[in-house]
C-alpha positions in Angstrom: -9.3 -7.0 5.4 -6.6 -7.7 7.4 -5.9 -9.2 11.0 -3.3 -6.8 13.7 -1.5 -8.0 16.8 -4.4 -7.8 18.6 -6.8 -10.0 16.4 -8.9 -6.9 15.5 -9.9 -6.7 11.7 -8.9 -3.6 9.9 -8.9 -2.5 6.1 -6.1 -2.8 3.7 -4.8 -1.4 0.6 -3.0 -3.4 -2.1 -0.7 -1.3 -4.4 0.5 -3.4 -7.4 2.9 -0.2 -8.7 6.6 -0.8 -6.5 7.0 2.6 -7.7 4.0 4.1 -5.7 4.8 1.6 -2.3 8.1 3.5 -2.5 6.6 7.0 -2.0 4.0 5.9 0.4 6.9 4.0 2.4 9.0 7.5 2.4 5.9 9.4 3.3 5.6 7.3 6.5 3.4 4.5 5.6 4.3 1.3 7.0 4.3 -2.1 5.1 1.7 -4.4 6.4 2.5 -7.6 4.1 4.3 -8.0 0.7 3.1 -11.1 -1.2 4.1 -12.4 -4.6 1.9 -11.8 -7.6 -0.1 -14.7 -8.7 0.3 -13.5 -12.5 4.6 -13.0 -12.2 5.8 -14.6 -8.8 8.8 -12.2 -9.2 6.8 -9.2 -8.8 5.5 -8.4 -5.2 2.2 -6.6 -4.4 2.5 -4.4 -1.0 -0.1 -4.7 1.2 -1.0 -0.9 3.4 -3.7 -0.4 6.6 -5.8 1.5 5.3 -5.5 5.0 7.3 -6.5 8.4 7.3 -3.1 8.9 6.4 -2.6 6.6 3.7 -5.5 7.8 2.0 -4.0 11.1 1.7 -1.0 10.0 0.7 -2.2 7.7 -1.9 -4.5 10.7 -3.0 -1.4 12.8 -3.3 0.6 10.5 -5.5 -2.0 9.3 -7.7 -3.0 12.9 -8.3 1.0 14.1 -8.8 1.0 10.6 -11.2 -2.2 12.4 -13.6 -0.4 15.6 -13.7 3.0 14.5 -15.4 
């Protein structure tokens, strides 16, 4: 869960793979957060609201990811 502007919870997404932040970020997703990974503090886990939107999108690249 995550907090907005206006203190109001909303869900969240955390997407490990940079690869698939970059297509959801080109698709029109916005970054809500990046943190460091706890395991590799060099690597950065990117945090997405949870929308309509982004669950299509993510739908979309995970299924184009299964098909290679």
């Amino acid at each position: 869960m995550c907090m907005t502007e206006t203190n109001s919870v909303v869900k969240c997404k955390s997407v490990f793979k940079p690869g698939v932040a970059r297509h959801l970020i080109k698709m029109g997703n916005p970054v809500y957060d990046i943190k460091p990974k706890k395991e590799n503090p060099d690597a950065s886990i990117f945090i997405f609201v949870e929308t309509e939107k982004f669950v299509n999108d993510f739908t979309t690249i995970l299924l184009s990811l299964i098909h290679i």
